[in-house]
Every structure is written in C-alpha cells, then in structure tokens.
N, C-alpha and C positions, 0 to 999 in steps of 0.2 A: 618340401624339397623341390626347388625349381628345376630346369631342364640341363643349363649349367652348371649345377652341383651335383647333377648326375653322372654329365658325362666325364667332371672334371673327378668322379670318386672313382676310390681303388678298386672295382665292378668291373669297372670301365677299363680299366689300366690291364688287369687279369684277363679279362675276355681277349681285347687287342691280342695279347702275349700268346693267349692258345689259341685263336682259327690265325696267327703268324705264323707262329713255329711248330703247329701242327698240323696234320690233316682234318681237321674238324670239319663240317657242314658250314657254307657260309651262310647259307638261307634256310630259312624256319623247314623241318622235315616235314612238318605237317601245319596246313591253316584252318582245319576244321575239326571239331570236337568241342567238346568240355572246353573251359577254362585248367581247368585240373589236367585232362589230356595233353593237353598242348603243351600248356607246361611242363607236364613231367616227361613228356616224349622228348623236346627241345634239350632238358635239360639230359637228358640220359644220352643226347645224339653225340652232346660234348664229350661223352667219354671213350676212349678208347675202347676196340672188340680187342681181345686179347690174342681170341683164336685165328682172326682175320689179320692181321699186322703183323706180317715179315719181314717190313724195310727198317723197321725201329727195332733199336738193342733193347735189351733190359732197365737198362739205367734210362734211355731215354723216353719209355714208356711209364717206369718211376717218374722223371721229371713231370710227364703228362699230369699225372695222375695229382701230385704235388700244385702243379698250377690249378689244376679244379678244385681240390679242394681251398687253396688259397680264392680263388674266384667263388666258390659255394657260399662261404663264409662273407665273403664282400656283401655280396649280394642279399645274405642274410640282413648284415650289419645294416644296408642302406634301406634294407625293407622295415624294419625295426624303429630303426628312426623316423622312417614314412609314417608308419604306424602311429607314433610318439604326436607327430605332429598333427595328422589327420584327430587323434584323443583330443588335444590343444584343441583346436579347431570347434571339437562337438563342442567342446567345454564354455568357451566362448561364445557361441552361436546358443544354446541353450541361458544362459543370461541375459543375451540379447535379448530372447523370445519369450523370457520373464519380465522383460522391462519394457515391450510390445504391450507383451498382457495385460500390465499394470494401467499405461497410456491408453486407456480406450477412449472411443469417438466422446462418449458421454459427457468424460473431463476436456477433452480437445475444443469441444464447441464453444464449452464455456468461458474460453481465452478469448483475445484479442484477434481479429481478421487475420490482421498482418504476422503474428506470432503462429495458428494453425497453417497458413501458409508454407510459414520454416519449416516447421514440422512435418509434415506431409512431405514436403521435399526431401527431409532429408530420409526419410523411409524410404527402403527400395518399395518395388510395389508390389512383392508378396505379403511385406511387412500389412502396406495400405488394405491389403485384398481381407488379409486374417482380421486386422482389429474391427472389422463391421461383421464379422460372424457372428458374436454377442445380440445383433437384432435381425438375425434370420430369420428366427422361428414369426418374429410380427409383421416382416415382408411376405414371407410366403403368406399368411393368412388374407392379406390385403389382396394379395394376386390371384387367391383362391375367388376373392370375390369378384373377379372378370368373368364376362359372360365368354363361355368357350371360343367362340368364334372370335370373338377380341386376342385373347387370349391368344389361340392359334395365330395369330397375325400378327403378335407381337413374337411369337418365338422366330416365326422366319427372317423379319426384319432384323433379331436380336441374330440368330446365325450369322445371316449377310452382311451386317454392319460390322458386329464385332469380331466373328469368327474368319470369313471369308473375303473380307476385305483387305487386311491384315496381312494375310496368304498371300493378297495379289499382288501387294507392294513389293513385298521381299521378292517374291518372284521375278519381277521387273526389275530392284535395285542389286544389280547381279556384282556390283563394286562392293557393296557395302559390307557380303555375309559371303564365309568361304562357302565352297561347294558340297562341305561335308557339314556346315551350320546349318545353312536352306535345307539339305535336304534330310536330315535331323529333325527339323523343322516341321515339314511337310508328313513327313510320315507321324508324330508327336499329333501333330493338329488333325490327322486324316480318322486316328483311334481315339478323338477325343472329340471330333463335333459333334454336336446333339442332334437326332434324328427326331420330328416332333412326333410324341404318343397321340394317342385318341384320346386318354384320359386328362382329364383338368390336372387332376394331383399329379398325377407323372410329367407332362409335362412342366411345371412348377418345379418339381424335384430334380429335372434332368438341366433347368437354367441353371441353379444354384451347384449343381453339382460339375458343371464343365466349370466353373471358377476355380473349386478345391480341384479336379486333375490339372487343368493348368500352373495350377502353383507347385503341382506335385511333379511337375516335369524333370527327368533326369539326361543328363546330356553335357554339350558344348556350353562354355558360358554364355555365349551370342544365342544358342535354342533357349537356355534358361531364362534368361532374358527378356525375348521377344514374348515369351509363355508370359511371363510371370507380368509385364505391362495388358496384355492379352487379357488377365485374371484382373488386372485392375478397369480398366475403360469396362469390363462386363462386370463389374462391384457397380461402379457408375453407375453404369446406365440402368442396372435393377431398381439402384437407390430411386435416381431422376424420375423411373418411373411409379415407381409407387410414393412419389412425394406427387405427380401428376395426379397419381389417379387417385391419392387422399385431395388432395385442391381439390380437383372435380366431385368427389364423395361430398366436400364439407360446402362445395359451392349448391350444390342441387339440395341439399339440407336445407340450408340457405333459403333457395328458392323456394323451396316446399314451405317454409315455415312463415314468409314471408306472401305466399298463397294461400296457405291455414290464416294465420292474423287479417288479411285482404277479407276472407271469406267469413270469418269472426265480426269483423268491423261492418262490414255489410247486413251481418243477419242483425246487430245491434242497432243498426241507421233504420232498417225495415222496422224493426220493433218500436222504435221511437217514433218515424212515422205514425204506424199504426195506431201507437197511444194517443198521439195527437191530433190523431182523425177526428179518432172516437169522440174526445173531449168537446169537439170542436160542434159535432153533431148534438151532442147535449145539451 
C-alpha cells in the first residue's frame, strides 16, 4: 500500500472527521514506550472520557463513538490488506531466493564473459553477496593459512577500505542520502564494523561475518542499499584476496619445485662428472 492509497483510504477520511468535529488530541499523547504502548494509548486518546465531557449531548457523544468505531474498522480493513501485501511480498522474494540458490558462481563461470556480466548486474548485491557463501568454508581455510601478522594487516586495510571509506563518502555527499538515511546508516555501520581479535580463527570469522550483518541490515531503502553494495565490494575483495594469496601459494610451489628439479639436475651432472673422471683415470 503506497503513501497515496493511504491517505486517499477511508482511515484517513474517519480520523479527519473525528479530531474535526471532535475534541480529540491532535498530537500523539505519548512518543515513548512499546510499540504496543503507543498504540493503544493513541488509539484509546481518540475516545471520549465520558465522565469528563459536559459540553457534548448524548447523541453527540453517540455520534463520537460511531465515528471510531467506523475509523477502528478503516483502519483494521487497511492494516489487513497491508498484511495481504507484505505475505505477497515474502512469497515472491522467497522464489526469488530459490532461483539465487539455484544460479550459483559455479554454473555462472561457466558461461560466456559477456553473459555473467548480465547477470551479475542484474542481481542486487545482497543477491551477489549470498551466491558465493557455497565456498566460504574454502576461503576461510586459505586465509587461515596467513601468517598472523599478514593477516592482521589485511583486516585493517579490509575495515578502512571497505568499511570506513564507504562511511566517509556518504558523509560528505550530504545531496544525495536524507538525513534520517545517513544517519540510519551510520549508526547500522558503527554496530557492525569489525574490531580485529588476537586470534587467527576469530579474526577470519569476524571478515566473513560483517558481510552476512550487512546484508542483514534493516531500515531505509537508501541504509539498505548502501549495506547491501557494502556486503558486496567486501564478498570482493575476500574473493581477490585469496585468489592473490592461492597465485602466491601456487607461484612459490612453483618456485620450490623448480629449485628441487635445479638441485636434482645438479646432483645428476656431479654424478656424471664423477663417472667420467673415474673412467678417465683408468
């Protein structure tokens, strides 16, 4: 139900009619409590005190009472519907996230450049963030193999690049994000960046783990958003990095075995020498 088919429903129409032609409360009696609180205090302020109100007849306290209940009902009827829609909604996004699932990197690769491309685009980028969860568990392992201190040095850089970099732009591009998105924002990102542990494993766990709260962010669609691209550039950059650090693993393999064969080929040339001495001496 958009903002215009709220205001233009019979809710709408009712309320008008009672704080018009009534003495109602024109502002909320109370703004702090519960959800439940407020609600039911609000909606209770609507009603006439019976014992309190001497300026209204009978009948026109009947009529009161008439009008709320016609606005009770509105109000039901539109929340109902809300409901209906918001079900639609899961129903939808739940197929969606079946047909994610299905699309993983695995089959993606195997297409054409230009076609995973498409693809990838046209995924938002919580979608991007979820479908490489499937080779987590053999990023972390690869990452487990950093020596700490490496390690440690990549979590700060991984904060400052991806986390607090991010932060500083919105901050500055004060056109672009209301004032209750930024700072939606800001508080979202302030309970969610990584402070780095001493331990190897925990830090490993707490990269991986600021991607799934970022995607998990709830809010403004502009907070949602900025999280959820947030979740993807740090899917990235994990990836990049441990495709870096297998090169380097498979390059120094590499090297070593090409320094084992070097050292192979050498005791073989001495041994031939050797033979050849001998003979030679004979």
């Amino acid at each position: 139900m958009n903002t215009q088919s709220r205001e233009a429903s019979q809710a709408a129409i009712f309320f008008d009619r009672l704080t018009s032609d009534f003495p109602t409360p024109r502002f909320p009696v109370q703004r702090y409590g519960t959800i439940s609180d407020v609600v039911r205090i609000n909606l209770e302020a609507l009603l006439p005190n019976i014992d309190r109100v001497d300026n209204l007849t009978s009948s026109q306290l009947e009529s009161w009472l008439t009008h709320y209940e016609h606005y009770l009902s509105a109000v039901t009827e539109d929340m109902l519907i809300l409901t209906d829609q918001k079900r639609n909604q899961l129903e939808i996004k739940n197929k969606w996230l079946l047909r994610v699932k299905e699309l993983g990197p695995d089959f993606v690769t195997r297409l054409p450049s230009n076609v995973q491309k498409n693809i990838w685009e046209f995924l938002p980028y919580s979608a991007r963030s979820r479908a490489y969860r499937p080779f987590r568990e053999e990023q972390m392992k690869v990452f487990m193999k950093m020596k700490g201190k490496d390690l440690r040095e990549f979590a700060r850089k991984f904060v400052a690049e991806v986390i607090n970099r991010p932060v500083s732009r919105v901050a500055t591009d004060t056109r672009a994000y209301t004032a209750g998105s930024a700072g939606e924002f800001f508080c979202a990102v302030d309970h969610i960046r990584p402070r780095i542990p001493a331990k190897k494993q925990d830090i490993v766990i707490s990269l991986f783990t600021t991607i799934d709260q970022l995607i998990a962010v709830n809010g403004t669609t502009d907070c949602r958003n900025l999280c959820a691209k947030m979740a993807w550039n740090a899917t990235q950059t994990l990836r990049y990095k441990v495709l870096c650090i297998e090169r380097e693993n498979t390059r120094k393999q590499e090297h070593r075995d090409i320094k084992n064969e070097l050292f192979y080929l050498d005791m073989m040339l001495k041994r031939v020498i050797e033979s050849s001495t001998r003979r030679i001496r004979l």
